[in-house]
N, C-alpha and C positions, 0 to 999 in steps of 0.2 A: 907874416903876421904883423899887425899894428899893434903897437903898444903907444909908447911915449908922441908917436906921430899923428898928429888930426890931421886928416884929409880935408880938406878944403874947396868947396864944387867949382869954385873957380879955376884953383891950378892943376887940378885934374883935366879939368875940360880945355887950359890951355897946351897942356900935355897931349890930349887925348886927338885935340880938333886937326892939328897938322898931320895925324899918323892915318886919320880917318881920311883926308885928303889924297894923301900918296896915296893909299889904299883902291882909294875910290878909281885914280888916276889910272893904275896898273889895270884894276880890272878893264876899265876903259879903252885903253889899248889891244887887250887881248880883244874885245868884242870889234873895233877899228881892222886890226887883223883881220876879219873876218868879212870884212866892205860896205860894213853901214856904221853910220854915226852914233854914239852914246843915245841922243836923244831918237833917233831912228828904232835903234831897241827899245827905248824906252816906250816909244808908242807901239810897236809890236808887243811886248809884254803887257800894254795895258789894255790892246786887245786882248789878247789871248785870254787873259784875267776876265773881261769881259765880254763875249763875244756877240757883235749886235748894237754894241755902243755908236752912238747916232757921232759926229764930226762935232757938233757943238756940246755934246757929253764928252767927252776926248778931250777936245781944246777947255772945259772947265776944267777938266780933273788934272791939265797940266797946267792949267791956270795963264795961259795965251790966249787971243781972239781967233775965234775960225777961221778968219781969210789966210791970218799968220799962218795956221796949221795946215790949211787947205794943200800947200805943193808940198812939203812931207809927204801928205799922204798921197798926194799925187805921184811925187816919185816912189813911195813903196808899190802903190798898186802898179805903176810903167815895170816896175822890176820885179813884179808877178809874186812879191810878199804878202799881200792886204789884198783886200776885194770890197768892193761896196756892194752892199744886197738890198734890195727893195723887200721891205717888208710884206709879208702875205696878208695879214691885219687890216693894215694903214698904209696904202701905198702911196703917200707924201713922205713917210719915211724912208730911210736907207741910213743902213748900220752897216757898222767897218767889220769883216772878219779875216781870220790868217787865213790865209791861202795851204796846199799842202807844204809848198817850199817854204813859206814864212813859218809854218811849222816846224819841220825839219832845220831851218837856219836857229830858232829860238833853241833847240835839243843841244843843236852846236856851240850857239852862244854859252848856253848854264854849263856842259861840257865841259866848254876852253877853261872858261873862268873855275870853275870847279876846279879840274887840274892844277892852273896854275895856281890856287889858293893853297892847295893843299902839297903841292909841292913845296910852297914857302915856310909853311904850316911843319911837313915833315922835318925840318933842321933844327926845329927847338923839341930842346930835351920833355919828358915828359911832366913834371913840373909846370913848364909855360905852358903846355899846352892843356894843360888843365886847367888854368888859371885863365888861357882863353875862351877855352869850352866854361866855363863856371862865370863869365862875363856875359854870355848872349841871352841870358834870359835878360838880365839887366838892360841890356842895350833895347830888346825889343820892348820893352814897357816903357822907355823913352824916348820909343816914336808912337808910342799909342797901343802896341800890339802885343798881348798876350801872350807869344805864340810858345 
């Protein structure tokens, strides 16, 4: 409970930014386990997310130049995760989509991470973790997202 103490957005956020770090770090690893890169998943989720996305929609939305992007997705499609598909519409297009295996790796990915989150998650009493759970609305409206 707050009383006598003002939170302050500052020292919260200096509080908060290093824990979201490691955070981020562990998940990271777990998906590394698994033999692709952070940003490797990251462009597989942002397939999946959107399936059809053209290479220079991709490379905006990670906010890199397409050529940068281009061997990424060159080695996901070598390792039989991503496919590029010519459009039926507009065949000057081609969109990136998961493959079955990039599908089945993404299942593993939210899995691992899931697990290990929630195995961390199980060692605080119920208290924290309500106090975690009663955070993430918070959290997602200060990336933008309602959820």
């Amino acid at each position: 409970m707050i009383s006598e103490v003002t939170l302050d957005a500052q020292q919260v956020a200096a509080d908060l930014r290093p824990a979201l770090l490691r955070l981020s770090r562990e998940l990271r690893k777990e998906t590394e386990q698994l033999g692709v890169t952070a940003r490797q998943a990251t462009l597989l989720w942002l397939v999946k997310r959107s399936p059809g996305l053209s290479l220079a929609e991709l490379a905006a939305e990670e906010g890199i130049s397409p050529p940068a992007l281009s061997g990424h997705v060159d080695r996901l499609e070598r390792a039989g995760l991503l496919e590029r598909v010519r459009s039926t519409d507009d065949r000057r297009r081609v969109g990136l989509r998961l493959t079955d295996e990039g599908a089945r790796l993404m299942r593993r990915i939210r899995a691992r991470r899931t697990t290990w989150l929630a195995d961390r998650l199980g060692t605080l009493g119920p208290a924290e973790l309500g106090a975690v759970e009663a955070a993430i609305p918070a959290l997602w409206r200060l990336l933008g997202d309602d959820a």
